[in-house]
N, C-alpha and C positions, 0 to 999 in steps of 0.2 A: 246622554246627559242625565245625570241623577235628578229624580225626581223632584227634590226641592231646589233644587239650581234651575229655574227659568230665566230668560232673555228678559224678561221684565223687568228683573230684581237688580241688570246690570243700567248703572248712567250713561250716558250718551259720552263723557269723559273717559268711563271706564271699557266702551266701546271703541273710541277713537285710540285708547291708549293699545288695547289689545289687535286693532289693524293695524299702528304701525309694528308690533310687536310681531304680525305674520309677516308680512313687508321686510324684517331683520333677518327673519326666519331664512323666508325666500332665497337671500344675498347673501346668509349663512351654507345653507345648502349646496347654492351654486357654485361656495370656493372651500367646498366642504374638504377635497383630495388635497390642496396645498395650504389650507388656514391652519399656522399652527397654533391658535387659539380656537380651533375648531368645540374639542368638549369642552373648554371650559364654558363658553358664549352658550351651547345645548345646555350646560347646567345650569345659567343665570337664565337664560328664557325661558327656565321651567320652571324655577323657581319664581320670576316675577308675574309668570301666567298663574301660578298655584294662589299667589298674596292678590289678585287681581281680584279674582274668583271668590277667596274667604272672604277677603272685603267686602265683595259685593254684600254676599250673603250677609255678615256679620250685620253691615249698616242694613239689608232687610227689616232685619230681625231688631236694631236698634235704633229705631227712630227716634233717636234724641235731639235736644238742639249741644247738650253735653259735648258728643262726640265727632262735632264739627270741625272743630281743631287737628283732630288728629285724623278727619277723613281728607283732609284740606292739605295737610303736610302730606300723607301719604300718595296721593296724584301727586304730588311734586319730588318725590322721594323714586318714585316708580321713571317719572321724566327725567329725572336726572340721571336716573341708571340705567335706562336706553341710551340717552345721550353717550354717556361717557364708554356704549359699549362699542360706539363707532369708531372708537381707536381701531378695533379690530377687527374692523373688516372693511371701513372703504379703502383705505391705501391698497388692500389685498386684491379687493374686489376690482380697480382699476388702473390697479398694475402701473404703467410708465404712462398710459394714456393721459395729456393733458390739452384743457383750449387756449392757454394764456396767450398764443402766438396770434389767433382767429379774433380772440376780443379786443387785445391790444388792437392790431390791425385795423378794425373797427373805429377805435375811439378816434385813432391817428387820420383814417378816412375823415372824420369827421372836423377833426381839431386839428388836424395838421403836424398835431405832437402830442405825447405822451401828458394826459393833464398829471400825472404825477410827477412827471419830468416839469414841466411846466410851472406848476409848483414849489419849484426850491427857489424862485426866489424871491419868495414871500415868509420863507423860514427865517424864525430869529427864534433862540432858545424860550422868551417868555412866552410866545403865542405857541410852542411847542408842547411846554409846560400844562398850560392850562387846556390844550386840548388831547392830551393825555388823561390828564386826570376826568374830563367830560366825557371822555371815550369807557371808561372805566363807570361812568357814573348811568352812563346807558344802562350798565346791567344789574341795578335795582329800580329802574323805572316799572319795571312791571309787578316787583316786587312792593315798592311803595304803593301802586294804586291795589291792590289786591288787600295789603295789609290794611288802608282807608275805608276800603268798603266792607272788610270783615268786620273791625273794630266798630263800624255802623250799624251791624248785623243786616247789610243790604247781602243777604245770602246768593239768593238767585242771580243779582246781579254780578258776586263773586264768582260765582259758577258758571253762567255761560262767557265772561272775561276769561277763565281758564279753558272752554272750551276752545274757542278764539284762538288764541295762542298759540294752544295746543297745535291747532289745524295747520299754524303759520309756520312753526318752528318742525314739525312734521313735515309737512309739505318741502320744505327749502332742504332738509336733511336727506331724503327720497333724491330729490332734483341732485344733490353732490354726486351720487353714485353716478350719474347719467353725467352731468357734465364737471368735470370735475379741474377746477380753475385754482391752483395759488396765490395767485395776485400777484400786484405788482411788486411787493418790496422783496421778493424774492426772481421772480422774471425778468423783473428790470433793473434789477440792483446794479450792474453796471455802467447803468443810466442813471445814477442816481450819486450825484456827487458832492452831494449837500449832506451831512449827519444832521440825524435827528436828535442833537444834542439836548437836552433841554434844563432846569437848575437843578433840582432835585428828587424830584417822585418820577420825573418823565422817564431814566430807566429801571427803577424796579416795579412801575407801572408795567411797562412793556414786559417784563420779564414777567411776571406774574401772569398778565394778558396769554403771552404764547404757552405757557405752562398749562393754562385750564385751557388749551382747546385741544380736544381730539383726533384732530386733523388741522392739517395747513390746506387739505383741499375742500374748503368751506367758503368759495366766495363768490359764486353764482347761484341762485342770485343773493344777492347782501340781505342777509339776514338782517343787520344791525339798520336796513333801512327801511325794509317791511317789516319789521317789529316793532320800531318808531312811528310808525306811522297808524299800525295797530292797535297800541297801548297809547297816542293821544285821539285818538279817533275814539274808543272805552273810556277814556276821560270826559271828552265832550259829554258824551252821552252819560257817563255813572257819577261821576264828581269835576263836576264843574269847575271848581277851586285850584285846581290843579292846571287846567286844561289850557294856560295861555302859557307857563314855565315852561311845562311840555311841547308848545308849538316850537317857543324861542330853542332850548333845547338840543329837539330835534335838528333842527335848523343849523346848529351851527355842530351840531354830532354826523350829520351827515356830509358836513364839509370837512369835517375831519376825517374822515374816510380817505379822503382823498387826498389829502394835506399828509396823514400820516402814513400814505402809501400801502391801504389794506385793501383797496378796491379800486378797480375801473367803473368808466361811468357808464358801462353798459352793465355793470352788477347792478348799477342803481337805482337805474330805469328798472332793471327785470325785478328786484324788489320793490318796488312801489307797485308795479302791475300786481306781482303775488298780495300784496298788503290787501289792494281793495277785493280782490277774489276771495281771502281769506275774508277778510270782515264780512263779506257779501257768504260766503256759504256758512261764519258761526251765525249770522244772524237766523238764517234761513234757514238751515238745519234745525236750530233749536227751538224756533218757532214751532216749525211743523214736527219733531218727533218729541219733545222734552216731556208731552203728557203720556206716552206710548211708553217711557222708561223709568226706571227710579231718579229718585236727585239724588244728587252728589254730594249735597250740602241739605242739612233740616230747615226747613223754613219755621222761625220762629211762630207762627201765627197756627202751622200744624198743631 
């Protein structure tokens, strides 16, 4: 390591970003003989490990409150471009292997029938509609509490919220490789004899929806249900104001889940389990190491 690059100089964000970054590594490696996006993925990991590193240093060296904006988009700039790089390698990495058969199974054990199947007939295109568009509106909740506490210059509290996340959205990415589930609207699509019709926005909602994911095999555990539970849980605690829309919400985003045939209810349970682990190790982690490393964000009061 070059002398003025120490571990000190990186944030506990910019650490967590750079393990899942080995972790991609790893899974890269492993389908290194058949991935034919093998060099390109070695070029974006070297590339996103090189921007990790200058940054670090750069924000060393510029401890402003100035350049919080742009140290704030770039953790999310760096997340989004891991994310999107798992086009290319979980489908690879797990081959034909799927659980859908084992979870189903499960749910059926329990319910006696498929709660998606079970659910059509409570379908009518307006309750379709509007839980469409809520389904869709999940993925600026995290986005909206982050921008509130920024615009507050509640920094620190913005920064360990993104570590959080980080851990949760990390964590459940990792878990696909291992179990790797499409869900019901594809598994049991011929169980499913009710269209999802809905007036208006409800399909090129969806169409938009399947377009930005990187994978279909994303639904153990449901992210979208430990990430709900994550980002109003950071409300309770950061901005109160928010914290009861978020409960309702969540609430009824997580029965859309089901409704709109994206998850089994054993995704659901296992995302809630991951929620409070996740909340339980940002707190804890950043508690006990955040004086041990740089911040990610300048605290005003520096």
């Amino acid at each position: 390591m070059h002398p003025r690059v120490k571990a000190s100089m990186f944030s506990l964000i910019d650490l967590l970003n750079m393990g899942f970054l080995a972790v991609l590594i790893g899974f890269l490696i492993t389908t290194h003989d058949y991935n034919p996006y093998t060099d390109k993925l070695y070029a974006l990991y070297g590339i996103v490990l090189i921007f990790i590193v200058a940054l670090a240093y750069f924000r060393n060296i510029n401890k402003h409150i100035k350049y919080n904006l742009f140290y704030l988009l770039s953790a999310v700039v760096i997340f989004i471009v891991l994310y999107e790089s798992i086009s290319g390698l979980l489908p690879i990495f797990v081959g034909d292997i799927r659980y859908d058969a084992w979870i189903d199974s499960l749910d059926k054990q329990v319910f006696g029938i498929s709660p998606t199947v079970w659910m059509q007939r409570l379908i009518f295109p307006l309750l379709t509609e509007v839980l469409y568009l809520l389904y869709f509106i999940y993925f600026l909740m995290p986005v909206i509490l982050i921008i509130l506490l920024y615009r507050n210059k509640e920094y620190r509290e913005v920064e360990v919220s993104l570590f959080t996340l980080f851990i949760n959205y990390y964590g459940a990415y990792i878990a696909y490789f291992f179990v790797p589930v499409e869900g019901p609207r594809y598994y049991l699509a011929n169980e499913h004899t009710v269209s999802l019709d809905g007036l208006f926005l409800a399909e090129p909602l969806r169409d938009f929806i399947n377009k930005c994911e990187p994978s279909t095999l994303d639904c153990f555990p449901s992210l979208h249900t430990s990430i709900l539970i994550v980002i109003t849980f950071l409300a309770s605690r950061y901005y109160r104001k928010i914290f009861k829309s978020y409960v309702v919400l969540s609430i009824i985003i997580i029965f859309s889940l089901v409704y709109l045939r994206y998850h089994y209810i054993l995704d659901i349970l296992s995302g809630a389990i991951w929620a409070l682990i996740s909340v339980y190790l940002g707190t804890y982690l950043y508690e006990k190491y955040s004086s041990r490393f740089n911040s990610h964000l300048v605290d005003e009061a520096l």
